[in-house]
N, CA, C and O atoms as a Tripos MOL2 file, in Angstrom:
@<TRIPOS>MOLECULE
protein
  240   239    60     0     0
PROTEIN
NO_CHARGES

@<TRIPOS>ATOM
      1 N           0.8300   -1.1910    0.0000 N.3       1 UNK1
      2 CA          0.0000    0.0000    0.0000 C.3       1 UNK1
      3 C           0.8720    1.2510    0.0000 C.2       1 UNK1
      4 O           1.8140    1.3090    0.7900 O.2       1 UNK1
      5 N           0.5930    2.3420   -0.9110 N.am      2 UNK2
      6 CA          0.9180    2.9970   -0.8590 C.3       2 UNK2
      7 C           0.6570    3.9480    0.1900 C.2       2 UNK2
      8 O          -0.3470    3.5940    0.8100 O.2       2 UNK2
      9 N           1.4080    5.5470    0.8640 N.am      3 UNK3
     10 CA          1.0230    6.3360    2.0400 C.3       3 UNK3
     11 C           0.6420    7.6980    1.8470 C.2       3 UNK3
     12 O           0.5040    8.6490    2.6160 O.2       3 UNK3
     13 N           0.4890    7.5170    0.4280 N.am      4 UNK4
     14 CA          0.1390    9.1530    0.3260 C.3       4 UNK4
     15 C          -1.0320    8.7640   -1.3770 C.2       4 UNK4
     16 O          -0.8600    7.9330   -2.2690 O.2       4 UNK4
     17 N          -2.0620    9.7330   -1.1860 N.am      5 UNK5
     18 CA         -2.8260    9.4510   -2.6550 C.3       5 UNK5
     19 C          -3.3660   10.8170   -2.6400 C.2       5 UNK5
     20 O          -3.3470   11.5150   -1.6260 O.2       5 UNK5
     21 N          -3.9360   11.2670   -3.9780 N.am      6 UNK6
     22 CA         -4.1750   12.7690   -3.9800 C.3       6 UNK6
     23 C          -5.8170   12.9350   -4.5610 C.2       6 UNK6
     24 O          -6.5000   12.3240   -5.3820 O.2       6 UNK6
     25 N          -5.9870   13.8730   -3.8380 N.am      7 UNK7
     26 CA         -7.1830   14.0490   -4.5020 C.3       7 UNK7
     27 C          -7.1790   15.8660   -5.1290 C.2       7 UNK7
     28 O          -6.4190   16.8210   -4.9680 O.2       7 UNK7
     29 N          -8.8770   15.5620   -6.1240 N.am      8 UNK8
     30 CA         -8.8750   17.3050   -6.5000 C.3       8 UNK8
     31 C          -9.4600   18.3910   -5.6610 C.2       8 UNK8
     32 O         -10.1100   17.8920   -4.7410 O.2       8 UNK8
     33 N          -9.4680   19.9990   -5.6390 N.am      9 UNK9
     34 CA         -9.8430   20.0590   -4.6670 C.3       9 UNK9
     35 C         -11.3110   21.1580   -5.6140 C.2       9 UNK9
     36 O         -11.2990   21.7180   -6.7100 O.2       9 UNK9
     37 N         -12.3100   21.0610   -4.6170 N.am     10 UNK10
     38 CA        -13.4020   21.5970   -5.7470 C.3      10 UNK10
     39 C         -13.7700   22.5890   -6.1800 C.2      10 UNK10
     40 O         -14.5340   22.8480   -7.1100 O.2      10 UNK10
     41 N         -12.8450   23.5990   -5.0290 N.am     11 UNK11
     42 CA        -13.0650   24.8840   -5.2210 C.3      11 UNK11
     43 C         -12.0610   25.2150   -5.9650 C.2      11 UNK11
     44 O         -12.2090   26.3560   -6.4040 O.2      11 UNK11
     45 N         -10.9200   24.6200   -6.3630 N.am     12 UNK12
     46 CA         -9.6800   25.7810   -6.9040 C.3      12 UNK12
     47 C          -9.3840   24.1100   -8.2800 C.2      12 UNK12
     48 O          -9.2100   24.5660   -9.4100 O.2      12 UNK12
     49 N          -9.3510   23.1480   -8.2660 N.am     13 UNK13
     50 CA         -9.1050   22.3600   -9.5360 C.3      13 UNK13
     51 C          -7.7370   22.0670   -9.2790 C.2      13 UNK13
     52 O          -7.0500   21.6210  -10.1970 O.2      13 UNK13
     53 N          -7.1100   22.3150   -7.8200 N.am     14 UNK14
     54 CA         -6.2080   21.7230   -7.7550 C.3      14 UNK14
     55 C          -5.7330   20.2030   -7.4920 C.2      14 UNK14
     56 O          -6.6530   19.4420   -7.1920 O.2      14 UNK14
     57 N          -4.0570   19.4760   -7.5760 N.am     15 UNK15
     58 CA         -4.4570   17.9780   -6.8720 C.3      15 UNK15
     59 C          -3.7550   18.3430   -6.0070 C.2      15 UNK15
     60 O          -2.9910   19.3070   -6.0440 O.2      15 UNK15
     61 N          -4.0350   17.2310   -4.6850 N.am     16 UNK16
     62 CA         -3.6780   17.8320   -3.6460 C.3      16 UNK16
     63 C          -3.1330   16.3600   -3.2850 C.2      16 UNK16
     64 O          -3.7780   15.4030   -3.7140 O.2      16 UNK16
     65 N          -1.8140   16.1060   -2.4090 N.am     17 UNK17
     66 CA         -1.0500   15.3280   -2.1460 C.3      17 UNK17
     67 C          -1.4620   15.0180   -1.0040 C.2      17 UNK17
     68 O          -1.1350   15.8760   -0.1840 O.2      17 UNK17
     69 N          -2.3230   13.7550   -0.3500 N.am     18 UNK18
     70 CA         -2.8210   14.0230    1.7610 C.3      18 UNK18
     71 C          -2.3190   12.1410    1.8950 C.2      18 UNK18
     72 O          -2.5220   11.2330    1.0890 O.2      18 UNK18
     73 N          -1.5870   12.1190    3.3150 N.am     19 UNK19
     74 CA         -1.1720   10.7500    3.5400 C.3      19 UNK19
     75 C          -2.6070    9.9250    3.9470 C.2      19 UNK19
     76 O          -3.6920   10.3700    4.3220 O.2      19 UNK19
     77 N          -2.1280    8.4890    3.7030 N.am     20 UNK20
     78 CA         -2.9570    7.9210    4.0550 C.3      20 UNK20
     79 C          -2.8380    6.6740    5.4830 C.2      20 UNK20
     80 O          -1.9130    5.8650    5.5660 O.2      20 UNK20
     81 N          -3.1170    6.7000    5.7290 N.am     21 UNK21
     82 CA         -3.1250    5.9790    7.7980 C.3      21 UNK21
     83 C          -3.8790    5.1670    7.5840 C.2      21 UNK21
     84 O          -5.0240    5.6150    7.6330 O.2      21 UNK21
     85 N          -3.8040    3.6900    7.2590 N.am     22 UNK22
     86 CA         -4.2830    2.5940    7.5130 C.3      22 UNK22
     87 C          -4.6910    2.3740    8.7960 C.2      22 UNK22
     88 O          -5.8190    2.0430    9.1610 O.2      22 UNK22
     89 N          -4.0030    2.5150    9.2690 N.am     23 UNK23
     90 CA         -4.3990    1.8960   10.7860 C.3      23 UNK23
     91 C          -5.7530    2.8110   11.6400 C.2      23 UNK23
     92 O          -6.3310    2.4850   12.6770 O.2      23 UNK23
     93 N          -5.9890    4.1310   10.7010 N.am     24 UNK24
     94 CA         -7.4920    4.6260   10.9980 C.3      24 UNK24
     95 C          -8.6120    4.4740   10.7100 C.2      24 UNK24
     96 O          -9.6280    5.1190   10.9700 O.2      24 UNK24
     97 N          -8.3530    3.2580    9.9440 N.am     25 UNK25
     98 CA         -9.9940    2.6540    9.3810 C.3      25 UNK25
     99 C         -10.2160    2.2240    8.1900 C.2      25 UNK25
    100 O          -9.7760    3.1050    7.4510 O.2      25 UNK25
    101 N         -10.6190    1.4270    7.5950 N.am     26 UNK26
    102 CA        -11.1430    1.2860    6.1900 C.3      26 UNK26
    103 C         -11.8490    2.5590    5.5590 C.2      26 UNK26
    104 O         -11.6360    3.1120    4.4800 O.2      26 UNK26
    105 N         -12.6040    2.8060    6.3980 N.am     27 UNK27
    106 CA        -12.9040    4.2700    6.0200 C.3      27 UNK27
    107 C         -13.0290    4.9630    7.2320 C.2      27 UNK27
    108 O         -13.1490    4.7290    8.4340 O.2      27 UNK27
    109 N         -12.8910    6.6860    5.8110 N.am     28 UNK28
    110 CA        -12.3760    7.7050    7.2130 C.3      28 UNK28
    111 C         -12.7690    9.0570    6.4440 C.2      28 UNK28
    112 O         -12.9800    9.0820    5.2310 O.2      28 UNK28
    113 N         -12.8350   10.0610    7.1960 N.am     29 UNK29
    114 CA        -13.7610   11.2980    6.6840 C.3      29 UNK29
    115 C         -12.7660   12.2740    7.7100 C.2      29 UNK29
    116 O         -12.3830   12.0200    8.8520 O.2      29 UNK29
    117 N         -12.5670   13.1760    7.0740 N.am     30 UNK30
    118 CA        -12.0090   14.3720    8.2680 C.3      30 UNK30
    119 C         -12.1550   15.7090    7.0680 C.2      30 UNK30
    120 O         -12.3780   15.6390    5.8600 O.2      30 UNK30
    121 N         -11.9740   16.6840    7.7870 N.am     31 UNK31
    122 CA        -11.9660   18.2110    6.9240 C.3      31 UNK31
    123 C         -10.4740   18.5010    7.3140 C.2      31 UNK31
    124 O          -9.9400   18.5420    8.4230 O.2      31 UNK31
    125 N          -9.8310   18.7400    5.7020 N.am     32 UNK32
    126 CA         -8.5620   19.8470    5.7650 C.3      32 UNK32
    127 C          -8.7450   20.9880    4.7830 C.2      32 UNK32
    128 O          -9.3120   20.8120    3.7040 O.2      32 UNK32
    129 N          -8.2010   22.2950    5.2130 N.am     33 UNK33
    130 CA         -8.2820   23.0700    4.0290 C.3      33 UNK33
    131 C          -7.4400   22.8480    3.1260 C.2      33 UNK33
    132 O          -6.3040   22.4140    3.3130 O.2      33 UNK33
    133 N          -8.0770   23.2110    1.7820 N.am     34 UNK34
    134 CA         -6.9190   22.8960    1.0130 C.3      34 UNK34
    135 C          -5.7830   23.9530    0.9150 C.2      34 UNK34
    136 O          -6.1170   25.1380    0.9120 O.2      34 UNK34
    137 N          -4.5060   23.6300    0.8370 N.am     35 UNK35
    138 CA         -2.9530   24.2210    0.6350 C.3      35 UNK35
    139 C          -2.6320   25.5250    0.1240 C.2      35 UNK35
    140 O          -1.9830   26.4990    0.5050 O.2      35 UNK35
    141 N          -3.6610   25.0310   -1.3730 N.am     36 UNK36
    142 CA         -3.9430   26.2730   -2.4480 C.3      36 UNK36
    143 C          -4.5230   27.6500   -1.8360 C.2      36 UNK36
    144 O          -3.9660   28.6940   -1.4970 O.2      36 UNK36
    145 N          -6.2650   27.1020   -1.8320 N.am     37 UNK37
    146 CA         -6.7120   28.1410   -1.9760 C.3      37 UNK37
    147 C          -7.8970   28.2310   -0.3270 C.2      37 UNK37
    148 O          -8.9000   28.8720   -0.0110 O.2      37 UNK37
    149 N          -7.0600   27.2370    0.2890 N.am     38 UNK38
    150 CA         -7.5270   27.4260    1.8340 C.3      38 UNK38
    151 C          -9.1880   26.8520    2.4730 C.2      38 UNK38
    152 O          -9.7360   26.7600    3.5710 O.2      38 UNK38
    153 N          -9.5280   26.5600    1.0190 N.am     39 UNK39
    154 CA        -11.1130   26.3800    1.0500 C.3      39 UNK39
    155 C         -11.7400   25.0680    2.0050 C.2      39 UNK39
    156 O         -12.3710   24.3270    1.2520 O.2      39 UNK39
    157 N         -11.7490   24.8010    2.7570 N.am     40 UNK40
    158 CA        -12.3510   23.1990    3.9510 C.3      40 UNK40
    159 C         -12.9670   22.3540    2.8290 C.2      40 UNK40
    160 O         -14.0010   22.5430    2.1890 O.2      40 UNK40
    161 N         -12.1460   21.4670    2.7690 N.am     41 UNK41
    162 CA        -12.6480   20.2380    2.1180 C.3      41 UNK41
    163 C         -12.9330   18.7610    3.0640 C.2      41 UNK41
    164 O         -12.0270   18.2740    3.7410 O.2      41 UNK41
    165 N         -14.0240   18.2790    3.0080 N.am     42 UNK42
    166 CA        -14.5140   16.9870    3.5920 C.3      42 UNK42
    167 C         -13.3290   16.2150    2.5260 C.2      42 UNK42
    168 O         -12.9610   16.3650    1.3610 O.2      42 UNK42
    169 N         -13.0280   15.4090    3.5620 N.am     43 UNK43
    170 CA        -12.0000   14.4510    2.6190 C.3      43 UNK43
    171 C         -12.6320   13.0880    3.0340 C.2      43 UNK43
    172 O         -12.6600   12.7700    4.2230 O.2      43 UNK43
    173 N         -13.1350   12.2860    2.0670 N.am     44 UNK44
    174 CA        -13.2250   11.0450    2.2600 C.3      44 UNK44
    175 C         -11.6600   10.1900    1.7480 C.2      44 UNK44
    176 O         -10.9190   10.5170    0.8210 O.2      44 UNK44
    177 N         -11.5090    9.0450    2.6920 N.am     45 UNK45
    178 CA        -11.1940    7.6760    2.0570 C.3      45 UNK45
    179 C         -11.1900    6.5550    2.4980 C.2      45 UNK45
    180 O         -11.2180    6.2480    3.6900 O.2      45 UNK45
    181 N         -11.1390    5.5100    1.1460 N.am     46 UNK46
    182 CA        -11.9770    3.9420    1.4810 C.3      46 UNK46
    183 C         -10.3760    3.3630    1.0500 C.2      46 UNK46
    184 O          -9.5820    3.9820    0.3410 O.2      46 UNK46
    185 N         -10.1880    2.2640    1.5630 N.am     47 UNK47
    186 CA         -9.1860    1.4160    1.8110 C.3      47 UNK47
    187 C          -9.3940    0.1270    0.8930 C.2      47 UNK47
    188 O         -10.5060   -0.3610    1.0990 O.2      47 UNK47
    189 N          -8.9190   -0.3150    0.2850 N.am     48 UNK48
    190 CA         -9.9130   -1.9090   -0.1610 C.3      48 UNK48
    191 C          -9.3180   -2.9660    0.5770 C.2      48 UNK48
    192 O          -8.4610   -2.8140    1.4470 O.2      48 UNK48
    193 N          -9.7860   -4.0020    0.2110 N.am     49 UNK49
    194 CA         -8.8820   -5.1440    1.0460 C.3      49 UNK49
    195 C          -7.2810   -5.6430    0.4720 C.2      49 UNK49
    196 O          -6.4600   -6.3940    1.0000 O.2      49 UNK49
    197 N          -7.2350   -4.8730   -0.8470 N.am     50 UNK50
    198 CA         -5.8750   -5.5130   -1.3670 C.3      50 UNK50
    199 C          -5.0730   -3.9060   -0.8850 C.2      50 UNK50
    200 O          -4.1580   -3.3660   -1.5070 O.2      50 UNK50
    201 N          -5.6900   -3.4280    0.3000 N.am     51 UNK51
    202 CA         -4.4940   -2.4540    0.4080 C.3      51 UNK51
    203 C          -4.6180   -0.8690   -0.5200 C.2      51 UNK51
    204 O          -3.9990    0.1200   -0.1290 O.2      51 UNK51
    205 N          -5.4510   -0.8410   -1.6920 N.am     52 UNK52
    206 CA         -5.6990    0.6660   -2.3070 C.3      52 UNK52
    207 C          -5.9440    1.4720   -1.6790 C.2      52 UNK52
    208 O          -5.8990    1.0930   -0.5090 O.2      52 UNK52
    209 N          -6.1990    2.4390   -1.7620 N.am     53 UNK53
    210 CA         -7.1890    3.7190   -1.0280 C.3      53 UNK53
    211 C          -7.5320    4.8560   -2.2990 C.2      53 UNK53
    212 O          -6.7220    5.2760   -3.1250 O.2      53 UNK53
    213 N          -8.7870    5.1600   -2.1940 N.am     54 UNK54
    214 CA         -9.1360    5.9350   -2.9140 C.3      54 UNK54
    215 C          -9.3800    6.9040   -2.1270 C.2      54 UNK54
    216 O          -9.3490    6.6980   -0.9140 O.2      54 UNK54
    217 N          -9.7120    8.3200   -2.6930 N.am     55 UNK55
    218 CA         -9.3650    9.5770   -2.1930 C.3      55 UNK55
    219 C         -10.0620   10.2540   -2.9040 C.2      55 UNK55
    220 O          -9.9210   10.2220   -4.1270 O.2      55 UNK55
    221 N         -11.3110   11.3060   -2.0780 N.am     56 UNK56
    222 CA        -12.1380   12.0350   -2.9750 C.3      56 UNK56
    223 C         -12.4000   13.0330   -1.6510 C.2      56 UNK56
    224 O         -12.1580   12.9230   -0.4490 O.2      56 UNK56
    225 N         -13.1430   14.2700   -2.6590 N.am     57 UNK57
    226 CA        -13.5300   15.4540   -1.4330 C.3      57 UNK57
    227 C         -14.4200   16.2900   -2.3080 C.2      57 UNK57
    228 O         -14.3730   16.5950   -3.4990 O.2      57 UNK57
    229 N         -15.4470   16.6240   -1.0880 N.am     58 UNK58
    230 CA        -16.6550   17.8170   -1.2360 C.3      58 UNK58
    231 C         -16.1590   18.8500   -0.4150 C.2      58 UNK58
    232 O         -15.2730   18.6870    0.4250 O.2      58 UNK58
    233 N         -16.7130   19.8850   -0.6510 N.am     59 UNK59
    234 CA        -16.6680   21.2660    0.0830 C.3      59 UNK59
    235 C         -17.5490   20.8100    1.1580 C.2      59 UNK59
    236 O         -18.4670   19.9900    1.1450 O.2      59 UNK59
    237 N         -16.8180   21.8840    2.5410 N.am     60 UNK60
    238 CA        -18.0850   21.3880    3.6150 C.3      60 UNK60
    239 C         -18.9680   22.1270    3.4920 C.2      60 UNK60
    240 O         -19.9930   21.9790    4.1560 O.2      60 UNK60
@<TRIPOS>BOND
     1     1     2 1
     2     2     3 1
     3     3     4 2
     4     3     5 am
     5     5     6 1
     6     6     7 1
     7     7     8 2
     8     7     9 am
     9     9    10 1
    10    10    11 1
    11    11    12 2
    12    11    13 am
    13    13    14 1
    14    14    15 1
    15    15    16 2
    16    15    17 am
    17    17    18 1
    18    18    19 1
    19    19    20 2
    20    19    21 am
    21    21    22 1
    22    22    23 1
    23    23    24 2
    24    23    25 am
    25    25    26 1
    26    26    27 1
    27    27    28 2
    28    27    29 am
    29    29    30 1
    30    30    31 1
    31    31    32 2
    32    31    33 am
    33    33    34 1
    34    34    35 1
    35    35    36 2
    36    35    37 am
    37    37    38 1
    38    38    39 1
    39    39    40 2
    40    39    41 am
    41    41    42 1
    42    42    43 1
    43    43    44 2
    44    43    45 am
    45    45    46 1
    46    46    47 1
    47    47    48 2
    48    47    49 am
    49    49    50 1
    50    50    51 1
    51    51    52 2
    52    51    53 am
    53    53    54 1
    54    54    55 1
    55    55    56 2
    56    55    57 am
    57    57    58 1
    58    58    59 1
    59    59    60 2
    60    59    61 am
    61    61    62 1
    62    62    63 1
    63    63    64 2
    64    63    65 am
    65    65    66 1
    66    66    67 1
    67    67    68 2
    68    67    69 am
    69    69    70 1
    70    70    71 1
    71    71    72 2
    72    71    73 am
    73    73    74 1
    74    74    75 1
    75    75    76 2
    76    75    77 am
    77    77    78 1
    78    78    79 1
    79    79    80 2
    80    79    81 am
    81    81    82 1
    82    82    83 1
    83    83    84 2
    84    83    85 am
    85    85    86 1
    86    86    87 1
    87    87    88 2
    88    87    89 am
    89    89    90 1
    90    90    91 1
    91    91    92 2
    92    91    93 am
    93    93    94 1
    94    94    95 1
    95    95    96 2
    96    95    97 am
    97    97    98 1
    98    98    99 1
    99    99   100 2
   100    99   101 am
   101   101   102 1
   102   102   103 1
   103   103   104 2
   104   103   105 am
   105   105   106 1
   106   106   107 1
   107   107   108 2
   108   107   109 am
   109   109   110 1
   110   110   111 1
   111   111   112 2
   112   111   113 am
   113   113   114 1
   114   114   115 1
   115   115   116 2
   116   115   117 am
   117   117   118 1
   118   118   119 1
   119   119   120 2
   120   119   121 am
   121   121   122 1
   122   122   123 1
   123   123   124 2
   124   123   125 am
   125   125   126 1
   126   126   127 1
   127   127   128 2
   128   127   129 am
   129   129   130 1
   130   130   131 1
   131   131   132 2
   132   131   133 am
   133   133   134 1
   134   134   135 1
   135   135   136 2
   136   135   137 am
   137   137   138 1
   138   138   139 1
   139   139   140 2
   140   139   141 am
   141   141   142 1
   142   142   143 1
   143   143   144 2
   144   143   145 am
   145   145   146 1
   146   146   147 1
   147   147   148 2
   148   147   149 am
   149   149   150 1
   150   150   151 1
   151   151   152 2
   152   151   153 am
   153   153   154 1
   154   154   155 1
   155   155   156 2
   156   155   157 am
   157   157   158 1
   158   158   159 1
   159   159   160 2
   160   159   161 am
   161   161   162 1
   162   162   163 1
   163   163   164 2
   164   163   165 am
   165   165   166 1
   166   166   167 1
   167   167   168 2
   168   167   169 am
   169   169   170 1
   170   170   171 1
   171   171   172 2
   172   171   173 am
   173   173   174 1
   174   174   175 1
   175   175   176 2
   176   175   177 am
   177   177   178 1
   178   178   179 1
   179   179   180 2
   180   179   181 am
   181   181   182 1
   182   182   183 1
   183   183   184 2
   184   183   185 am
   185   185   186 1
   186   186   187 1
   187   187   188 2
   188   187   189 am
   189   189   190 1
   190   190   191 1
   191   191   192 2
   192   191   193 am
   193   193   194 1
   194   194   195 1
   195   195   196 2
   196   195   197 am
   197   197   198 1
   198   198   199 1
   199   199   200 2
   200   199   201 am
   201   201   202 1
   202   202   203 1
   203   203   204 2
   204   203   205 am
   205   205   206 1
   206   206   207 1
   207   207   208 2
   208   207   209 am
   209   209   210 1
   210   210   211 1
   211   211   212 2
   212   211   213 am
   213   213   214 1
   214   214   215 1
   215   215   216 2
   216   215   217 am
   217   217   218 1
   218   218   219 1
   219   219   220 2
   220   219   221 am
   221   221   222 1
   222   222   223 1
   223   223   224 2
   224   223   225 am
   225   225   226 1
   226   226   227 1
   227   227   228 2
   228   227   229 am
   229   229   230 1
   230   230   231 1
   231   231   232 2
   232   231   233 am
   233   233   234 1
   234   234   235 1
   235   235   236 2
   236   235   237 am
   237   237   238 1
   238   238   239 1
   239   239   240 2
@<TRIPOS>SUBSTRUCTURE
     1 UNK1         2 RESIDUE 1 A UNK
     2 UNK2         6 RESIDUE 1 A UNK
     3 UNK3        10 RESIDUE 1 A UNK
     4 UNK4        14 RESIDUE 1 A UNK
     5 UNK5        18 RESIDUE 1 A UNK
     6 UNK6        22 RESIDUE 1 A UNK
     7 UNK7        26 RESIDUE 1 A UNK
     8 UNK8        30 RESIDUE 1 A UNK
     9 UNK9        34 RESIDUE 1 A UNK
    10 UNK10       38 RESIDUE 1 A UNK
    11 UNK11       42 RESIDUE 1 A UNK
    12 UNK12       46 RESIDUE 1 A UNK
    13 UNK13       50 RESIDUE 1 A UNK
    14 UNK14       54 RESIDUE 1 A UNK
    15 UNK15       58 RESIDUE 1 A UNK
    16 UNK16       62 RESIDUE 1 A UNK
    17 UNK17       66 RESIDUE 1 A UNK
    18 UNK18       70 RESIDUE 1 A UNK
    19 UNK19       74 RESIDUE 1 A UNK
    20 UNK20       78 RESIDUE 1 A UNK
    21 UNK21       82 RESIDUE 1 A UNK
    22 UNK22       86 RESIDUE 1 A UNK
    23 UNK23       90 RESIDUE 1 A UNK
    24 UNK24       94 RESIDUE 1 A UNK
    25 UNK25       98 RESIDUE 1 A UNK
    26 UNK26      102 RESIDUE 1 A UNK
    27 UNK27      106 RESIDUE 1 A UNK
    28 UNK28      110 RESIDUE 1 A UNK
    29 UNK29      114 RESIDUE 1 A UNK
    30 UNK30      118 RESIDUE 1 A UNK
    31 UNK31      122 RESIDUE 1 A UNK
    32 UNK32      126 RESIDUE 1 A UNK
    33 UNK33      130 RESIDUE 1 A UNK
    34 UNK34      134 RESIDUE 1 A UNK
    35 UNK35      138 RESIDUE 1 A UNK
    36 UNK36      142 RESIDUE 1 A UNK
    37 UNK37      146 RESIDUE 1 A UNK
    38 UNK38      150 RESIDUE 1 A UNK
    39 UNK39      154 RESIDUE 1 A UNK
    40 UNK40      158 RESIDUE 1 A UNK
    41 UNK41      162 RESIDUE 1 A UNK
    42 UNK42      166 RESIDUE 1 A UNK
    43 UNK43      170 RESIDUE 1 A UNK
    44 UNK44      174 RESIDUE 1 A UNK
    45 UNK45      178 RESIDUE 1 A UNK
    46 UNK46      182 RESIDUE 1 A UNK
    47 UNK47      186 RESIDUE 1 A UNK
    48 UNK48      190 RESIDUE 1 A UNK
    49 UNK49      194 RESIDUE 1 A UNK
    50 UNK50      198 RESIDUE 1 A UNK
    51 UNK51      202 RESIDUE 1 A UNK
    52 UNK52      206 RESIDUE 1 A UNK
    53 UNK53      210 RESIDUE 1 A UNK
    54 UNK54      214 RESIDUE 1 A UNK
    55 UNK55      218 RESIDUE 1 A UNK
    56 UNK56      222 RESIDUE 1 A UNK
    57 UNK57      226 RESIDUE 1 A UNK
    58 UNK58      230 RESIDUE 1 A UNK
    59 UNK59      234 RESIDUE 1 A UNK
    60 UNK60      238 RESIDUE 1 A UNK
């Protein structure tokens, strides 16, 4: 598994580089602003069983 996966961010179209922590769950939800343009993004991500993680985000 990889420790870092990126997602876009929705307000600015940027990608954004955020680690990923297995050991916090198969799935996991937290708000960071984004880097860019500061805007609070809900960050989801899901884990699969072979170890992936996908990485997506809404505005809160």
């Amino acid at each position: 598994m990889r420790d870092e996966a990126t997602y876009i961010c929705d307000s600015c179209g940027e990608e954004i580089v955020v680690p990923v922590d297995p050991s916090a769950g198969e799935s996991q939800e937290y708000v960071e602003d984004c880097p860019v343009c500061c805007c609070p993004n809900v960050i989801h991500v899901e884990i699969d069983d072979d170890g992936s993680a996908r990485v997506w985000s809404e505005p809160e």
